[in-house]
C-alpha positions as CSV (number, residue, x, y, z in Angstrom):
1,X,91.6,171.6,6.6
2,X,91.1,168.0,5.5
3,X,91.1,164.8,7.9
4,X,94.4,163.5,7.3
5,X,95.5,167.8,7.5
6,X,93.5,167.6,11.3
7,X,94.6,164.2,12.6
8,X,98.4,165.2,11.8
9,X,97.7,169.0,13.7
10,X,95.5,167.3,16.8
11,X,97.8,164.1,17.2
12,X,100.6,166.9,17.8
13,X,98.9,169.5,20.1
14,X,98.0,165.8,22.1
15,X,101.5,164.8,22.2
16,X,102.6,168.2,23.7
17,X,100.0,167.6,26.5
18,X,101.0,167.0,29.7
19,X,99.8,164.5,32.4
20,X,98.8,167.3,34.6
21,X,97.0,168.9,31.9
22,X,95.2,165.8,30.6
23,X,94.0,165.6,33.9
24,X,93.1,168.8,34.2
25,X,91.1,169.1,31.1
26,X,89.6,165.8,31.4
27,X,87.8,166.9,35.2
28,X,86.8,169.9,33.5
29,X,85.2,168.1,30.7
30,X,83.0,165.6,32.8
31,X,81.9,168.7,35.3
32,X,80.6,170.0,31.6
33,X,79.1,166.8,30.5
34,X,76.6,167.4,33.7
35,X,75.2,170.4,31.6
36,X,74.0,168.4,29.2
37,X,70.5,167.3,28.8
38,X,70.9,163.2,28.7
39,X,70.2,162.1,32.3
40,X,67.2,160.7,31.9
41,X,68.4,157.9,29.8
42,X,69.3,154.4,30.8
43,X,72.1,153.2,28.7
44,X,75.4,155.4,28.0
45,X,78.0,153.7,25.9
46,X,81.4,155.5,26.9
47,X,85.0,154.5,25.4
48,X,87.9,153.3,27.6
49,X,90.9,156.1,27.3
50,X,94.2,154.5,25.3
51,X,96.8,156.5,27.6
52,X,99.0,156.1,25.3
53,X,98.0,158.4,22.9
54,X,96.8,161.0,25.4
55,X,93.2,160.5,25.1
56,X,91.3,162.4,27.7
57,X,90.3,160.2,30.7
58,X,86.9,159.2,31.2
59,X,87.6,157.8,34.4
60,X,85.6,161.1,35.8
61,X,82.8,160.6,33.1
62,X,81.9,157.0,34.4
63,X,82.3,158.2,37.9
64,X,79.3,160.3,37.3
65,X,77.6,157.6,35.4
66,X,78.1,155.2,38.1
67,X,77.1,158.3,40.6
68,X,73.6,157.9,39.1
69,X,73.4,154.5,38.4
70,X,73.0,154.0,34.9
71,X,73.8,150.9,32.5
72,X,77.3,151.9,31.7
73,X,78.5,149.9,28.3
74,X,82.0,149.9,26.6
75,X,83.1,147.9,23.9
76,X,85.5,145.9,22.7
77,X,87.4,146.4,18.4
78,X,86.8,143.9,15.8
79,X,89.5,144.2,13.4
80,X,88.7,141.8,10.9
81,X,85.2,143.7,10.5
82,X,86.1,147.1,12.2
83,X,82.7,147.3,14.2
84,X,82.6,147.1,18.2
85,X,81.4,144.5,20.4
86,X,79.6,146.4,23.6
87,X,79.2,144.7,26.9
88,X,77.6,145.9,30.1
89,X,79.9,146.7,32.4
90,X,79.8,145.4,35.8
91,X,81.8,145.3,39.0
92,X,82.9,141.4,37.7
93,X,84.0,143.1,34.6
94,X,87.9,141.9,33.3
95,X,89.5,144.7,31.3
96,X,92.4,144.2,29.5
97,X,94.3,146.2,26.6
98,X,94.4,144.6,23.4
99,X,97.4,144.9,21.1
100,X,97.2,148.3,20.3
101,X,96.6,149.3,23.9
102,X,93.0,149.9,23.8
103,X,91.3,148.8,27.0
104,X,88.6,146.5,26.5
105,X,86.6,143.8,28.2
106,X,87.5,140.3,28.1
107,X,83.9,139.1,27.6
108,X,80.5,140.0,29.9
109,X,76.9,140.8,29.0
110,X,76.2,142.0,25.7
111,X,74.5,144.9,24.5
112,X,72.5,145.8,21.3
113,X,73.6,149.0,19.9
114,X,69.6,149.4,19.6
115,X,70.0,149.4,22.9
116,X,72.6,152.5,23.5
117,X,70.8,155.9,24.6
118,X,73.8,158.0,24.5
119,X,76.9,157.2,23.4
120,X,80.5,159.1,24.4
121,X,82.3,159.4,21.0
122,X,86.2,160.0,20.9
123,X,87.7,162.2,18.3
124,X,90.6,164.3,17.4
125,X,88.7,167.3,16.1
126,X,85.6,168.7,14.8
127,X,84.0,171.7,13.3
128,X,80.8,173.9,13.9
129,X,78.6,171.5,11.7
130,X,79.0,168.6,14.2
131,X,81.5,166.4,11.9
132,X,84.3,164.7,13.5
133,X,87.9,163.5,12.6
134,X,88.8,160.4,14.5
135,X,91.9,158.0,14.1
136,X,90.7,157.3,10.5
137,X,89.9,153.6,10.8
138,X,86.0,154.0,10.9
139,X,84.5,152.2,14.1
140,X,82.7,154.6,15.2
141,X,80.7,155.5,12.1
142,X,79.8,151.9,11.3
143,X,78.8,151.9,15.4
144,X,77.3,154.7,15.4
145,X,75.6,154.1,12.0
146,X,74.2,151.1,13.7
147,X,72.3,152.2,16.9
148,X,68.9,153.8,16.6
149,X,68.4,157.1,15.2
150,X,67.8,159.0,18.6
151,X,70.9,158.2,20.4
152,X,72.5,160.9,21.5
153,X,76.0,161.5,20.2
154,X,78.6,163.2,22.2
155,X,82.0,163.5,21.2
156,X,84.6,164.8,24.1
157,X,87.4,167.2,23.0
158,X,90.4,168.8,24.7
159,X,90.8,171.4,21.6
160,X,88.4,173.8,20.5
161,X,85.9,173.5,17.4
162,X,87.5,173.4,13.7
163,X,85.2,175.7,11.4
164,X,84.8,173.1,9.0
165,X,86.3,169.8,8.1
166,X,86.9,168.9,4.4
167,X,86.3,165.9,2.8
168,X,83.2,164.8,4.9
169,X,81.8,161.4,3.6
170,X,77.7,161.0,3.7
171,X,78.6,158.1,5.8
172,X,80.4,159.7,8.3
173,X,77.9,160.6,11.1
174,X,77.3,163.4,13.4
175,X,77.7,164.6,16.8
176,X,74.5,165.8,18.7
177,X,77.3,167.8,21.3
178,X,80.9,168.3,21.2
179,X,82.1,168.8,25.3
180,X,85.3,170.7,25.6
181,X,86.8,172.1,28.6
182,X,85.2,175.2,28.1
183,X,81.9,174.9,26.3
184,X,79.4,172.3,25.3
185,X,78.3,172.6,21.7
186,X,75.2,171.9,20.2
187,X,74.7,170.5,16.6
């Protein structure tokens, strides 16, 4: 299937979620993350859940990141440039939503994507090669594109792996895992 095929499909499935399940899915998810073999890394960059379109909650995820004290960073949208501003996030932290209901922080310590380790990547769907389909916009890949070439890239899915996306750009980059419910996969 192509992006825009995927986005249409996964924006659905999302929309048919419930709250229970989101939760449900999202706690299963973060007890898989734990399987993964990042912990010895300092900074993990993780995105802020926009409710409103039924992202899963990472609420549990930055529970565990906070459990073993790492630099937890999250960013805030540029529109004008579509890149992402990260700051360190800290119990003085303000978080608002922005106009299109992303959470984000007001303002705080800013962080280098040079400086990222690992780096929680939301998405709508992906396939077997470690592509991803997000919201279309492209601020992940010109994030991602940005940190250094070792940081670990983990997208989080409630859906289960595509076998291939068309239409894949050579600047779209690519997941190191994909964490479902079910299964961690490794690209």
């Amino acid at each position: 299937m192509t992006k825009s095929e995927l986005r249409k499909k996964y924006k659905s499935l999302r929309k048919n979620l419930t709250l229970n399940q989101i939760d449900d899915l999202s706690i299963a998810i973060a007890n898989q993350t734990l399987k993964l073999p990042i912990w010895e890394h300092s900074f993990y960059h993780i995105f802020l859940s926009i409710e409103e379109h039924k992202e899963i909650n990472t609420d549990y995820i930055l529970n565990i990141l906070a459990g073993k004290d790492k630099n937890i960073v999250i960013s805030k949208s540029d529109f004008k440039t579509t890149t992402l501003i990260n700051f360190l996030l800290t119990d003085s932290t303000v978080i608002k939503k922005n106009h299109w209901n992303i959470p984000e922080p007001v303002d705080g310590i800013e962080i280098d994507n040079k400086k990222l380790d690992v780096v929680f990547v939301p998405l709508l769907a992906f396939d077997k090669q470690g592509n991803r389909v997000g919201y279309g916009k492209g601020f992940y890949d010109n994030f991602l594109a940005n940190c250094k070439p070792e940081t670990i890239k983990i997208g989080l899915s409630f859906f289960d792996v595509e076998d291939e996306i068309e239409g894949v750009y050579e600047s779209d980059v690519r997941l190191d895992f994909c964490v479902t419910a079910d299964e961690v996969y490794g690209f």
